[in-house]
N, C-alpha and C positions, 0 to 999 in steps of 0.2 A: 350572659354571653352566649350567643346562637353561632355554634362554631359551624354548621351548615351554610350560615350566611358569610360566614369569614369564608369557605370552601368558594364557594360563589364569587366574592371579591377576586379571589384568587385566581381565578378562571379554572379553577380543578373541578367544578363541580358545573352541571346545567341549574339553572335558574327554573322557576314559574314562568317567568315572561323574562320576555326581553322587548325592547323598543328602538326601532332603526329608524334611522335616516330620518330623524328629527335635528329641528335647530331649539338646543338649549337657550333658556333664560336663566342667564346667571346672578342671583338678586343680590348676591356676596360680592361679587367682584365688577359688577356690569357690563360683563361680557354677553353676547350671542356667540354661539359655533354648535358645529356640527358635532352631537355624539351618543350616545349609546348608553338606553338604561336597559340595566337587568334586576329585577324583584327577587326576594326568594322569602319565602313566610309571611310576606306583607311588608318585609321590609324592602327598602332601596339600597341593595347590595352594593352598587359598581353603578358609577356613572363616566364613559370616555368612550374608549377605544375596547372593546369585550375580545376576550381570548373567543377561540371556536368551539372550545369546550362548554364556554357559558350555553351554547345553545346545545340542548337532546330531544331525545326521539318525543320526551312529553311535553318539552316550553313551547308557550304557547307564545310567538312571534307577532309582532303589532309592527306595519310598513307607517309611517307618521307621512310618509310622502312628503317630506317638508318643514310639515309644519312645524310650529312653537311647541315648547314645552316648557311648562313652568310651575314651580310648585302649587299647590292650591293657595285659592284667596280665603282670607280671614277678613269677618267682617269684624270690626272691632269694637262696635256700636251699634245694638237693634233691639227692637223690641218686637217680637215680628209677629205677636199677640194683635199687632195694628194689621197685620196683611190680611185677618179674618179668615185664615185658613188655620188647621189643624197642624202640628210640627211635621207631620211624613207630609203632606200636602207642598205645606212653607218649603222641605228640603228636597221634593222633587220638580219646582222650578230652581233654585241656586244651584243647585249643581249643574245643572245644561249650561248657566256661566262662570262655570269654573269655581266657584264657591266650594268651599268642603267643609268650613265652622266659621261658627257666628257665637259671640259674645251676649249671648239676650240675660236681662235682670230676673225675667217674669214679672215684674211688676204688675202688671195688667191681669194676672192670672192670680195672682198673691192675693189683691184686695177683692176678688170675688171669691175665693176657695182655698188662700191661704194655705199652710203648709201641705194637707192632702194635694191640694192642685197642684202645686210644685213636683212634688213625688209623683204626680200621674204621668206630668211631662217627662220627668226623669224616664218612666220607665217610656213612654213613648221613644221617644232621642236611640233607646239602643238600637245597635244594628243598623241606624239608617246611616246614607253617605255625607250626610253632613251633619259634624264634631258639636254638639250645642256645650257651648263655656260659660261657665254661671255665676256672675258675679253677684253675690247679695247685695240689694236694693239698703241702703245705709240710712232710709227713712221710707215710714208707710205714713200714709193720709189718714187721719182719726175721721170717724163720722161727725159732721158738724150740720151748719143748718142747711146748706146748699145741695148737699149730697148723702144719701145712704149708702155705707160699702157692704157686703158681707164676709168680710175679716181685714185682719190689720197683723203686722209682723211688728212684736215686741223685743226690745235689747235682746231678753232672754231668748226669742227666736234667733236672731240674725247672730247671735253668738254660736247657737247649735246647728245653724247651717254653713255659717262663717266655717266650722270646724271639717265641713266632709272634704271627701278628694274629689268632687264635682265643682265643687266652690273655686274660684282662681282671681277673687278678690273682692273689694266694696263697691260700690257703684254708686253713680247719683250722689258723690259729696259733694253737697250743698257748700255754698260759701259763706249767707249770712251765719249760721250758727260757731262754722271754723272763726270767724271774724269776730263774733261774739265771746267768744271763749266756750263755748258747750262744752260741761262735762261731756254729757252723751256722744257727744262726738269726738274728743276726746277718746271714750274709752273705746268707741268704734276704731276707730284709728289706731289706737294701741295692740286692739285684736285684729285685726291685718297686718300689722307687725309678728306680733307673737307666733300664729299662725303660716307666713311665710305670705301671705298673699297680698296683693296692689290693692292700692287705694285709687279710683277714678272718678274725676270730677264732674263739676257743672256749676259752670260759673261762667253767665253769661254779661259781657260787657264791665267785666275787671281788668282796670287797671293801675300805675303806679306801685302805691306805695302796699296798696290790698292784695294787688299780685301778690306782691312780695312774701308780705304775710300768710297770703293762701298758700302758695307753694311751697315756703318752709316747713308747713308739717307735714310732705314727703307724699304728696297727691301727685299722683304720675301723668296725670291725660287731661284734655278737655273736650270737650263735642260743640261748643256753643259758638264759636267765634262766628261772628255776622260781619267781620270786614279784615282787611290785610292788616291796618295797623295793629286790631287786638289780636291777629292770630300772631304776629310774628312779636311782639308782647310776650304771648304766653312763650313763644319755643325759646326766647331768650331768657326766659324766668323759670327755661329747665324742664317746662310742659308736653309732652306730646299733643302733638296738635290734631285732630281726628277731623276730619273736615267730609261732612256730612250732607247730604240736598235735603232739603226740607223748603216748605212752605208755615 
């Protein structure tokens, strides 16, 4: 508890910043109106109508002239390993639109460099303005005849990454093997259980009675849907539906 931010709330204290004469987005309620943020430590103390105290001799006052305000966007689906830039690179175009965090697997980074890569990004991600969310990739690609990778993420891996507080879920669950019955997957899904964190899908062009079955063991999202009847399929079978541009 940051009883300086509660002081703040309160109007008994000046804030860091404050923010006038903007029009809020209200994504709780879906409301617009006119009103007043004040920050204090990083956090969003007070959002309305701000006492005069909120503001002192050292807040640093922001005129919005107007404009929108609105929380930051989450991207809830990326792999941004495809944009061919570097993560501080990727997070200083998103943020000019409003981006602040992105859900990326690493997957793309995993099968060439594999747990070290992973931890490089890790340490890259600090400090920058935009929040990277890391859902373990819930299958890697073995080498076979088509392709050579230089690593691969084993149970044993994705259970010891599955376990950090960077981790905020599974990713890329497949449908054939849920459909199959997969131990493996299976225990993947038990360990996002245990651990507290979502299970997110990929399951392109299901539906009936496979929905059904997919969605029973507790896979929260999809990304794949390519027309209205199978996305609104999945949201009635309890899916979030992530709806994504792609080619």
């Amino acid at each position: 508890m940051n009883t300086r931010v509660i002081d703040v709330a309160l109007g008994n204290s000046p804030a860091d910043m404050v923010i006038k004469n903007g029009k809020l987005i209200n994504v709780h309620t879906g409301e617009i109106y006119e009103a007043e943020i004040a920050i204090a430590d990083k956090v969003i103390a007070a959002v309305g109508h701000l006492s005069e105290k909120t503001v002192g001799q050292d807040t640093k006052v922001i005129d919005a002239e107007g404009k929108y305000l609105a929380p930051g966007f989450i991207d809830a689906h990326i792999h941004f390993e495809s944009s061919m830039l570097t993560y501080t690179e990727f997070s200083r175009m998103l943020v000019q639109h409003g981006t602040t965090a992105v859900a990326t697997d690493l997957m793309e980074i995993a099968i060439v460099a594999g747990e070290d890569g992973i931890n490089e990004i890790f340490k890259e991600s600090e400090g920058l303005p935009v929040k990277l969310l890391y859902p373990v990739p819930s299958f890697m690609s073995e080498e076979g005849e088509l392709q050579t990778i230089g690593a691969a993420l084993y149970p044993e891996m994705i259970e010891k990454l599955i376990k950090t507080p960077k981790a905020v879920g599974l990713a890329e669950v497949l449908y054939p093997p849920i459909l199959n019955k997969s131990p493996l997957s299976a225990h993947m899904l038990e360990l996002a259980e245990k651990y507290g964190k979502t299970a997110e899908g990929h399951a392109p062009e299901l539906y009936g009675a496979q929905l059904n079955a997919y969605a029973s063991t507790g896979i929260r999202s999809d990304h794949e849907s390519t027309n209205k009847e199978e996305a609104l399929g999945k949201l009635r079978a309890g899916l979030r539906v992530l709806i994504r541009e792609g080619s």
